[in-house]
N, C-alpha and C positions, 0 to 999 in steps of 0.2 A: 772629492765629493763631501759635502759637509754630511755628519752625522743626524740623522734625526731621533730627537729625544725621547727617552720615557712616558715622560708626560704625553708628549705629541700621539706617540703610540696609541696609548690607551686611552688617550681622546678619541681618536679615528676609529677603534673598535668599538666604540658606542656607537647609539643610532640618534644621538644628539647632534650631531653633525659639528664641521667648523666652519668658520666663517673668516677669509684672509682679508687682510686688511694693511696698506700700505703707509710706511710712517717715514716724513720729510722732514730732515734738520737741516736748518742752514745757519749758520754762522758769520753774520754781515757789521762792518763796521756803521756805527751811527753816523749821518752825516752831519748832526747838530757839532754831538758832543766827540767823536773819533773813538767811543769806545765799542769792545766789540759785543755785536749784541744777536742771542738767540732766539729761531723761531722755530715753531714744530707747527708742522701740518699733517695730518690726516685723509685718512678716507671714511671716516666713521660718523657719526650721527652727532656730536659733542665735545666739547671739553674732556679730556683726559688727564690725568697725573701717571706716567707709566717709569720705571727704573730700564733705562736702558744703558746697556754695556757700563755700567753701576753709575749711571751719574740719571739722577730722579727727572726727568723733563715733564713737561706740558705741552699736549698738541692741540691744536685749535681744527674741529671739524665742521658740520654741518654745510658742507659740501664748496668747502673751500681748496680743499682738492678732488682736482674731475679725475684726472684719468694719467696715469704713468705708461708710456709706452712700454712695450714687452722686452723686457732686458735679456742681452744677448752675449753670452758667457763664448769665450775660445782662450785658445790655450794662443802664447806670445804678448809682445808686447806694444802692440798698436792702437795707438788712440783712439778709444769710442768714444760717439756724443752718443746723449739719452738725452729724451726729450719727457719736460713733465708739465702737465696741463693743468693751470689754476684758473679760479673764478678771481674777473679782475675787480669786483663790486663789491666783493668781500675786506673785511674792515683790515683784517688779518695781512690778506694779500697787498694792500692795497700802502702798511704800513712797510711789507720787505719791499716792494719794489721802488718805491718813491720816499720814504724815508730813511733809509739803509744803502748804502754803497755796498752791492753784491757785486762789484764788477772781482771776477775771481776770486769769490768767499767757498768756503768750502762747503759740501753738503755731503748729508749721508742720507742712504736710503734703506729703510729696515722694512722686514714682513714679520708680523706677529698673525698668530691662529688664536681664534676668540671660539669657545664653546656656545652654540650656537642658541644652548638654553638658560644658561646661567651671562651670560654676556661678560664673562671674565676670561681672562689672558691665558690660555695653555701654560705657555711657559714665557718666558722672554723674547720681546721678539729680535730676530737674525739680520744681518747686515748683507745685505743683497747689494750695494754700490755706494761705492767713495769717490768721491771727482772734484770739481770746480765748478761755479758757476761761467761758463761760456759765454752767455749770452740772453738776451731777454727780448720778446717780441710780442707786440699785444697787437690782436685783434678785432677790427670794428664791426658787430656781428648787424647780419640782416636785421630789416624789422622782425620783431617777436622771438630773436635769437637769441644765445648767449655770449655776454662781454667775456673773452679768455684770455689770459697772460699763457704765452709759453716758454717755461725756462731748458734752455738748451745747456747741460753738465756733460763738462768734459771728463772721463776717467783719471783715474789717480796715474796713469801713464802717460798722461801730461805731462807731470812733473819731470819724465824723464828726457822732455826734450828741450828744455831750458840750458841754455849755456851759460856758464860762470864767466859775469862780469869781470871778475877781474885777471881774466885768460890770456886779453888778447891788449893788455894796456899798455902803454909805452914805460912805465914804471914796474908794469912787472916782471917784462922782456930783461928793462935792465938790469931787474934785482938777479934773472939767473945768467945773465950774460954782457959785462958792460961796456960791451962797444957793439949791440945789436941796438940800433937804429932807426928799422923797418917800420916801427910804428908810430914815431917821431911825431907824424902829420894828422896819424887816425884822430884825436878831436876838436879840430881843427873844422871848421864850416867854412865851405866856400875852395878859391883856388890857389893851389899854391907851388909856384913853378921851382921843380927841381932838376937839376943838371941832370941826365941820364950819367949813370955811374957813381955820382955825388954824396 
């Protein structure tokens, strides 16, 4: 269970209240140029310049992030998707998803607590989910509705079901054994008739 801070504390025991607020980093490569490039979104009213886990970002608000699904913590090691809800009209959004190769870029997902009278940051905000970008889905909204992108993030226990390319190759087999042969044919497309016993 993560600790909560000082700060946080003795925010809460005022009757200034807090105000949470959800902050999206994605890290996608450019499709122009191949390099890789950052975007922060928010749930907040504006532009921000915030330091998070020490590296200073910018997040783009004004309601270019709608709505984060409720994140769901268990103990093991099983891949969750999260789902997060953007305006697809928005200039912001509108440059990750169609300018930006997000196909499995990574993202983090932080909650920061803002004082409710002075509109400044408690403390730094906390990292609530690290995943991949899964997948992307936009929707055509009724008349008088809203346009929404929904990006669907894989947890960072993704990662761990990825097999090592070079496990099953025929050059690796023979680097530990050289006369195993079994995999001779694996990149090989198409058919290729072998003697049974051969």
């Amino acid at each position: 269970m993560r600790p909560i801070g000082a700060p946080t504390l003795t925010e809460a025991s005022t009757a200034s209240g807090l105000i949470a607020r959800l902050y999206v980093w994605v890290s996608a490569r450019d499709r122009a140029t191949g390099a890789i490039q950052t975007l922060g979104l928010w749930s907040g009213d504006d532009v921000v310049s915030e330091t998070v886990e020490s590296e200073a970002r910018t997040y783009y608000g004004a309601g270019a992030l709608l709505a984060v699904e409720p994140i769901t913590y268990e103990a093991g090691l099983s891949v969750r998707m999260q789902r997060v809800t953007l305006s697809s009209i928005s200039p912001e959004v509108e440059q990750l998803v169609r300018g930006y190769d997000t196909r499995l870029a990574p993202v983090q997902i932080h909650r920061g607590l803002i004082n409710a009278t002075s509109n400044a940051l408690v403390e730094a905000p906390h990292r609530l989910l690290t995943g991949t970008v899964d997948g992307i889905a936009f929707t055509t909204p009724a008349e008088g509705g809203n346009a929404t992108c929904e990006i669907t993030i894989a947890n960072a226990a993704r990662e761990l079901t990825r097999g090592l390319t070079a496990k099953y190759s025929d050059e690796t087999m023979k680097s530990l054994a050289s006369g195993d042969d079994f995999f001779r044919y694996a990149d090989i497309s198409g058919e290729v008739t072998v003697r049974w016993g051969g």
